[in-house]
N, C-alpha and C positions, 0 to 999 in steps of 0.2 A: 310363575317361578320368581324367584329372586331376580333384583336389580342391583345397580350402584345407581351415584347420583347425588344431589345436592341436597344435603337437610343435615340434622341433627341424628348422627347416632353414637350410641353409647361409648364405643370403642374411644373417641374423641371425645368426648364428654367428659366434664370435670374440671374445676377449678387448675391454674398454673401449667408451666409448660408441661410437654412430655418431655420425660428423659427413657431414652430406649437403651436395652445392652444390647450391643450388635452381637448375635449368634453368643448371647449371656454376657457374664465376666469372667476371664479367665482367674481372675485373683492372681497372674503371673505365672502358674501353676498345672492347670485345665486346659484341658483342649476343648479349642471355638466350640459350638454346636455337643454339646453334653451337658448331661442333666448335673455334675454338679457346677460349670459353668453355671446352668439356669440357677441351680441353687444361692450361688452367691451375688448374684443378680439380685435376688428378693431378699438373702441377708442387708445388702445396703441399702433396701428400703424402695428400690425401683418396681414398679406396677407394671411397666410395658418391656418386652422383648422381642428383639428381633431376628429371625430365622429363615430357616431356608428347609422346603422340602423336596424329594424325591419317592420312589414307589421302586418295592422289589417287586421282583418276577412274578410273584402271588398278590401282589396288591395289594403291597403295606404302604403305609404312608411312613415316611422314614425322614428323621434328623440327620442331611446332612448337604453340606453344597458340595462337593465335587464327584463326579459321577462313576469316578475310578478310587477303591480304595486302595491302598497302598500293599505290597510285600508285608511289610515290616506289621500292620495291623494283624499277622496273621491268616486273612483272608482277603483274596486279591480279587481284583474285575470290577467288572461294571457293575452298578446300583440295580440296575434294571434286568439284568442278567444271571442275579444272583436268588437266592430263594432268602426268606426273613429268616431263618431257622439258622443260616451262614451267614447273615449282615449282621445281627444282632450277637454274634460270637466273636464280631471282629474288636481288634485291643487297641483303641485310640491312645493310649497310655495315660499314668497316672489310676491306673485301674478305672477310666471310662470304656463306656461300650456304646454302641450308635444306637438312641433313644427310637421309639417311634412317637409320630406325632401326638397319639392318642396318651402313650405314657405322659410326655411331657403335661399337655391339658389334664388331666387328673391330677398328677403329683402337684402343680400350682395354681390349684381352681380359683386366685383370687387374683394371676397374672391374666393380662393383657397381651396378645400372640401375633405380633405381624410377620406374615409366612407368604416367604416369598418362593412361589413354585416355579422350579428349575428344569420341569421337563413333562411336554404335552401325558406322559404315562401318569402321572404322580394327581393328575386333575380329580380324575375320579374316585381317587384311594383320600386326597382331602377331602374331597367333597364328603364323604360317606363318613371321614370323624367327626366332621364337622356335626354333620344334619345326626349321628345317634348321638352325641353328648348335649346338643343342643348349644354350641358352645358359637354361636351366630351374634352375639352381643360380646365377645370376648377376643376377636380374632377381626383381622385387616388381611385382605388378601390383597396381594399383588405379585407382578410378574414382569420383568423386561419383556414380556411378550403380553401384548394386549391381547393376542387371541388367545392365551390361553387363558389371562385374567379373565375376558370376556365368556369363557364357557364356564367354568368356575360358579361364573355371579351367574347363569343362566341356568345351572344345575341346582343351587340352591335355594328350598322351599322359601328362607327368610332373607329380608335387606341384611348387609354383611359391609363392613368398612371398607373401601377398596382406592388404592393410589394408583394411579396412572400410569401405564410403561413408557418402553424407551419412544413413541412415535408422538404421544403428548410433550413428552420430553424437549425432541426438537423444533416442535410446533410453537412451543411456549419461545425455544431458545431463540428461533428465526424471527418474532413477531416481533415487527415495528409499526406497521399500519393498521388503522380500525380492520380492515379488513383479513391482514392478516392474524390481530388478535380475535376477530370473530371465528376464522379455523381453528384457532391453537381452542379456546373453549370447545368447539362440537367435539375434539377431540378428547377433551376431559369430561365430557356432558355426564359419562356413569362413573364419577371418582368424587372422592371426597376428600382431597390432598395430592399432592405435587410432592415427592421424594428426591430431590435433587442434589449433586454435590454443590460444596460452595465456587469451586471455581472446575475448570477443563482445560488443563495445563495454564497458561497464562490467560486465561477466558474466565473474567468473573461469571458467572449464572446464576447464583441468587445475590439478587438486588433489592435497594429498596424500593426500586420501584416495581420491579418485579413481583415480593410480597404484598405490593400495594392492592396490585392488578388480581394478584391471585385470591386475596380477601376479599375484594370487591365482589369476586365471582362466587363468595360464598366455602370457598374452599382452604384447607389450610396446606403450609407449607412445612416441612421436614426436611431439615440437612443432614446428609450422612458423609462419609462416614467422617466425624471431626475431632480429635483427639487432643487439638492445642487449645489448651484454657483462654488463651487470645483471639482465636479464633471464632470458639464458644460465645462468648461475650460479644465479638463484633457482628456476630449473627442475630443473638439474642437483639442486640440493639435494635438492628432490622425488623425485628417485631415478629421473626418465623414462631411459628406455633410448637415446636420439638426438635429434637436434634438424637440423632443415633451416633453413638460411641462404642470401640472397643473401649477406650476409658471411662469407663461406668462411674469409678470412685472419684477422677478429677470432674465430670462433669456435673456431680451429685454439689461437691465443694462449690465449682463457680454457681450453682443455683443457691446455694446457702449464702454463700456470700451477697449476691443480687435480693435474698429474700425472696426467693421466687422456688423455693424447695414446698411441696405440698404435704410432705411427710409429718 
């Protein structure tokens, strides 16, 4: 079965930083997590997107992070509790409707999909679009929950991109000694990047020496979510390998300006 782990795969692959849209771009307009979000996403020219899934009652794989849709969507309840045939009728407004995973991979066969699964139901309804579109080269899974990242990468025929949850997280965070950085790695040993904010209230977390350690180890680094172009920049300096943005458009500008846009 499929693994994570340390090498080269495609998902990462490729000349210049990643620039990601966190759950698309709204263009101001869009609601997070909707296909014309994803749209305007790939209008600015961005390759990778960032999302979140869930699973209805029948075993959809579904675009969206919160597990409760609202009144006002017209169709109310829980993700999990609902059947596809009533989530897929719900009114995100703007005239969006809550995509399934699968729609989303077809409508953008040339995007890059980091999908972050939000709940042990939702594992095997990914797994199953994954493995019929064959879409294993195009997708990064991850999950604040390693076990469920871990059954994910265990389900899957092929190697698949995969970041670290929240328990690498603090492993990385706590490590001052050889010893204690020999635990934070066993604990990344099946990931191929570190997804971290830049700081945790007044607690920097990505460092440069942080990035140092992490490259060293073969892996790369990813800041989310970062929306100030000064921020952008004093990370980049740091030498992270991508950065996840609701600001798709200011983050596209600071990589042009850097010269570092791949577009």
């Amino acid at each position: 079965m499929g693994d994570g782990g340390v090498g080269t795969v495609e998902f990462l692959s490729g000349t210049g930083r990643i620039a990601m849209a966190h759950r698309g771009f709204t263009a101001f307009k869009l609601p997070m997590n909707s296909m014309g979000a994803f749209h305007e996403a790939a209008k600015l020219g961005l390759r990778y997107i960032e999302t979140d899934v869930r699973a209805t009652r029948d075993g959809v794989a579904v675009i969206q992070h919160d597990r409760i849709l609202r009144p006002e969507a017209g169709v109310s309840g829980a993700i999990d509790q609902l059947l596809w045939r009533d989530v897929r009728s719900a009114d995100l407004g703007a005239g969006e409707s809550v995509p399934s995973l699968e729609e989303l991979l077809v409508a953008l066969p040339g995007m890059r999909i980091n999908i972050d699964i939000k709940a042990a139901t939702a594992i095997e309804p990914t797994v199953d679009v994954i493995e019929r579109l064959n879409a294993h080269n195009r997708v990064l899974v991850t999950s604040f929950s390693d076990r469920r990242r871990r059954r994910a990468l265990r389900l899957l025929s092929k190697r698949v991109a995969s970041s670290a949850g929240t328990g690498a997280f603090v492993a990385c965070l706590a490590a001052r000694t050889p010893g204690s950085w020999a635990y934070a790695w066993r604990t990344v040993r099946d990931s191929d990047c570190l997804q971290l904010p830049p700081r945790l209230g007044g607690v920097p977390i990505i460092t440069p020496a942080l990035v140092r350690a992490v490259h060293a180890s073969g892996r790369q680094v990813h800041a989310w979510t970062v929306d100030d172009p000064g921020v952008m920049h004093a990370l980049l300096d740091m030498d992270v390998d991508g950065i996840i943005s609701d600001r798709a458009d200011l983050l596209r500008d600071v990589l042009i300006a850097r010269s570092e846009w791949w577009a």
